[in-house]
N, C-alpha and C positions, 0 to 999 in steps of 0.2 A: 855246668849244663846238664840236664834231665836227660839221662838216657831212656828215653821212649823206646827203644825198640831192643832193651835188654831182654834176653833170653831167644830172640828172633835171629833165623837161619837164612841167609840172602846168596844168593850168586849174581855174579854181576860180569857179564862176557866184554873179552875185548877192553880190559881196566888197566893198560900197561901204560897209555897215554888219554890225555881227552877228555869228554863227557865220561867215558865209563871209570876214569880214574878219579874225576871229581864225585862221584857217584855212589862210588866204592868208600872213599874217604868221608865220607857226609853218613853212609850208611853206621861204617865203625865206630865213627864218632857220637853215634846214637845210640851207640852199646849191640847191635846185630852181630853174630858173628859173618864173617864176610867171605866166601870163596869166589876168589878174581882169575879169571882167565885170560891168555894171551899167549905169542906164541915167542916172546923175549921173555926168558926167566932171569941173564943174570944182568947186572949193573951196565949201564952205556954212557953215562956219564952225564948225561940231561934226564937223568930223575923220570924216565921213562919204557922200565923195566916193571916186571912183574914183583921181586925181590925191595927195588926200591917203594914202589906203592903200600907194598905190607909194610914196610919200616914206619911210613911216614903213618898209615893207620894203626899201627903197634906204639908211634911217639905220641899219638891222641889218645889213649888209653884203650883203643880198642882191637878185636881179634879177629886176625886174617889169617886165610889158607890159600893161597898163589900153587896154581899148576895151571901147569904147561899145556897146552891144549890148541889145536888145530882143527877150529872149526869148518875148515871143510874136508873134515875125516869123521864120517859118521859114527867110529869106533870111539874117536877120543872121545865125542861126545858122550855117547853113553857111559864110558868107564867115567867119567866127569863124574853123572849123576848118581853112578852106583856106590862110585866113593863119598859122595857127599849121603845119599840114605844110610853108609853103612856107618861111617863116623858120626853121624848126628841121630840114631837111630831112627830113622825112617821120618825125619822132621825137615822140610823146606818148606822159609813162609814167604819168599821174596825172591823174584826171578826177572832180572834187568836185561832185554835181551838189546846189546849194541855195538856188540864184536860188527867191527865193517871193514872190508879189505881193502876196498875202491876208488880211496883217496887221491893214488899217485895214478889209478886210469884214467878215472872223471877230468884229474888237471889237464891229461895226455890228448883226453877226446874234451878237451872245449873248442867250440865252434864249429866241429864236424857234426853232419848230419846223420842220420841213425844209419843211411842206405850206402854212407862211405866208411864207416864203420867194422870189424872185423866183427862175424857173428858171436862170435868169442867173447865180444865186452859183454855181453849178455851174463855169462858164468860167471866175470871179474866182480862185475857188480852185485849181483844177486842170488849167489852160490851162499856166501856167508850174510849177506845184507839182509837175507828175506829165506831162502830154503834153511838156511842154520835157525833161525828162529824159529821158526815150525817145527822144528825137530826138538831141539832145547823146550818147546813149550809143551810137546807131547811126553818129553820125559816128567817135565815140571807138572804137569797135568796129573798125572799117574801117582804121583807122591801125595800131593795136594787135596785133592777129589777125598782120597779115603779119611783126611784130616777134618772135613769140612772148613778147610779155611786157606787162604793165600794171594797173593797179588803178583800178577805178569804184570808185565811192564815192554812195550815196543817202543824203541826212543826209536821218532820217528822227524818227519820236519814237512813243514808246508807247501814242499814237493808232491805231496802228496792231494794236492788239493787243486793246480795248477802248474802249469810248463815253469822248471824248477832247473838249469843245466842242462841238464839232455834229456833223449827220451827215457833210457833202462832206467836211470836214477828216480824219476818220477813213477816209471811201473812199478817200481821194487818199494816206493814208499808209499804209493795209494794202496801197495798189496799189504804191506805193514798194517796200515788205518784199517784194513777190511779185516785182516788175520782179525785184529783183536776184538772187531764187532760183533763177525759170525761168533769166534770159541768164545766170547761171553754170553752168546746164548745157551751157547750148549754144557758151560758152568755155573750158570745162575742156581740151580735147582742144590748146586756143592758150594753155594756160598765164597765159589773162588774168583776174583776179578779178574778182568786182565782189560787194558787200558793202554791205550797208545798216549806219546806223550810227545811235543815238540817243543825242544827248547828252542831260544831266539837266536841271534848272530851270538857263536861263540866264539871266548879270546882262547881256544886252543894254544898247545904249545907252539901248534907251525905258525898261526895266525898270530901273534904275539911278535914272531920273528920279523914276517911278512911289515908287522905296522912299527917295527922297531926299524925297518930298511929305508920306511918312508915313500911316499907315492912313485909309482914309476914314470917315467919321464913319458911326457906324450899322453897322461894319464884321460880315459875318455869318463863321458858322464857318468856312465854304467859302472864302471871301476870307483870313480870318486864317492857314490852312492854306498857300494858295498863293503869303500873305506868308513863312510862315517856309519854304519852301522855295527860295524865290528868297535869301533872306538867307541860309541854306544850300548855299545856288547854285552854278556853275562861270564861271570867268571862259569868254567866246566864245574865247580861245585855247588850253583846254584840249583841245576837242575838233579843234582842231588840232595839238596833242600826239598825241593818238591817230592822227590821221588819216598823221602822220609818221612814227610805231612800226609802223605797217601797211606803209605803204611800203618800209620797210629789212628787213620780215621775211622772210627768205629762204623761211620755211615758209607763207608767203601765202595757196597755197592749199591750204590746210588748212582755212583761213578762210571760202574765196568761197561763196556764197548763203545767207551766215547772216545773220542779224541783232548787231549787237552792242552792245553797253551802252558809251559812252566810259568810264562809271566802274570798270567791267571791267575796262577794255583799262589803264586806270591800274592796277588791282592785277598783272594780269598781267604789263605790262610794267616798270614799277617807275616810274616817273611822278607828279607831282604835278599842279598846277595853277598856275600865274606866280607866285601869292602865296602857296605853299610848302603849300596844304592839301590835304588827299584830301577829295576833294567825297564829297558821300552817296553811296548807292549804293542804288536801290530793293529790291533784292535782299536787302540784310544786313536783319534782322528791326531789330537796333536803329536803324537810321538810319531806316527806315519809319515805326518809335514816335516818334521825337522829330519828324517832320515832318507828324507828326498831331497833334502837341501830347501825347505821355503821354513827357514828357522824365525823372521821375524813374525810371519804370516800366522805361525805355532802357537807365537804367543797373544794371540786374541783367542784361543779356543780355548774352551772350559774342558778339563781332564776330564769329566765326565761322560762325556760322548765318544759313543764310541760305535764299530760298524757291529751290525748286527747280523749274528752270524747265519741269518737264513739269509743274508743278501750277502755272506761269502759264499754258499753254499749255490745260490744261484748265479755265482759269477764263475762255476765251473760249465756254462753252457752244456750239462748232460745232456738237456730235455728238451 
C-alpha cells in the first residue's frame, strides 16, 4: 500500500474505541505519524484501550504516540499540544477532533424531553463533544497558521442538520458544522482547512454487540429501521479512509467549511470500506428505500439519483 501521508503529524482525540480508533488506524496505515488520545491507557481486554490501538497501528507498519488525556481538562489539553510541537518540532498536519463522552448519557436520556432533563446533560454532552474541539482547534490553529498548511477535521453526524436523539445532541453537532464553517474563513488566507465530516450508521464496538444480541423483543418500526441500517453500516475505519483521501488532496481547499458525507467522499475518491463494500449513502434515493425497509421498491431506482442537497438544506425549515 502507498503511504500517502508519509512524513505527516496527525492527532486524532478520543481513539481508544470507535470511529477515532478506526481513524487513527487508517491514518498509520498511510505512513502519518499518529498521536491518539483517550482517557484508558492500559489493556481491557476488547482491543479498546489507548496501548492496544498503537500495537495494532505499530502491527500495520505505522507510528503511534498514545497519551493519556482528559478532554475536559483544559490543562491536559494544552500539555497534549505542547508535547506534540516539541517532539515533532513545531510540525502538525492533521487534527481529527472526536473525543465524545456522551454515549452512555444520550442512551440514559432517550425519550425524555430536554425540559425533564437535568440541566447538567448539557455539560455531559457538549463539554468534550463541542467545547473540546474548539479548544484542540485553537491549539491546532496556532501550530498550523505559521506552517501555511493543515487539515481539522469535526467528525460530526446529520444531527446536525435535523432532530437527531435529543435536543443537546443535535446543538452540539449543528455547532460542530458551524465551528468548521465560520474557522475556515478565518484560515483560508493560511491555507489551513478545516472541514466537518459525517460518517453513516456505524458498526462500532457496542453496535456490533448490540446486532450480535439480535433484535429486542417487541422490536418497534423505528428500532427495526436503525437495525437495518447498522447492518447496512460502515466499518469505524472507513471513515478513516476518507479522513486520509482528504489529507493527500492537494485541492483541500476547495473543500474547507463544508460539511461532508464519508460516503461521498468514497464515491468521489474511489474507496471502499476494509470489507470491500460501498456503504449506503443517504443521498442515493435507493439506499434511502432499502434502509427504510421498501427494499423491493429500491430496486426499480437507478443509483444515480439522488436528493439534492439544497433540498436537504431546505428541509431544515430555517426560513
Amino acid at each position: 500500500m502507498r503511504q500517502s501521508l508519509s512524513g505527516r503529524v496527525a492527532i486524532v482525540t478520543g481513539a481508544s474505541r470507535g470511529i477515532g480508533k478506526g481513524i487513527a488506524l487508517q491514518l498509520g496505515e498511510a505512513g502519518a505519524t499518529v498521536y491518539i488520545t483517550g482517557r484508558c491507557s492500559l489493556p481491557d481486554g476488547r482491543g479498546t484501550s489507548l496501548m492496544e490501538c498503537a500495537e495494532e497501528i505499530e502491527k500495520r507498519g505505522g507510528k503511534c504516540i498514545p497519551v493519556q488525556c482528559d478532554h475536559e481538562k483544559d490543562e491536559d489539553i494544552k500539555k497534549l499540544f505542547e508535547k506534540v510541537k516539541q517532539e515533532q518540532n513545531g510540525q502538525l498536519d492533521i487534527l481529527v477532533n472526536n473525543a465524545y463522552k456522551a454515549v452512555k448519557v444520550l442512551g440514559d436520556a432517550a425519550g425524555k424531553k430536554f425540559y425533564n432533563l437535568p440541566p447538567e446533560v448539557w455539560d455531559d454532552v457538549n463539554n468534550v463533544g463541542l467545547r473540546n474541539h474548539y479548544i484542540c482547534s485553537v491549539f491546532a490553529a496556532r501550530i498550523m497558521v505559521p506552517q501555511k498548511k493543515g487539515l481539522i477535521v469535526n467528525i460530526s453526524s446529520p444531527g446536525g442538520l435535523n432532530y437527531m436523539i435529543n435536543t443537546v445532541y443535535g446543538i452540539g453537532k449543528a455547532a460542530c458544522d458551524r465551528m468548521a464553517a465560520d474557522c475556515a474563513v478565518e484560515l483560508k488566507k493560511d491555507n489551513v482547512a478545516f472541514v466537518s465530516l459525517w460518517p453513516g450508521a456505524v458498526r462500532t464496538e457496542n453496535i456490533n454487540d448490540m446486532l450480535s444480541a439480535g433484535p429486542p423483543q417487541g422490536e418497534d418500526r423505528d428500532e427495526a429501521m436503525a437495525g437495518r441500517m447498522f447492518e447496512m453500516g460502515e466499518t469505524p475505519e472507513f471513515a478513516g479512509k476518507a479522513v486520509v483521501h482528504l489529507a493527500d488532496d492537494p485541492n483541500i481547499m476547495q473543500r474547507s467549511g463544508k460539511v461532508l458525507i464519508a460516503a461521498e467522499l468514497g464515491e468521489v475518491y474511489g474507496f471502499k470500506d476494509i470489507d470491500g463494500r460501498q456503504p449506503p449513502n443517504f443521498r442515493r434515493v435507493k439506499d434511502s428505500l432499502s434502509m427504510f425497509g421498501y427494499t423491493r421498491l429500491a430496486t426499480w431506482i437507478p443509483s444515480f439519483l439522488k436528493i439534492p442537497f439544497w433540498l436537504l438544506a431546505a428541509a431544515t425549515h430555517k426560513f
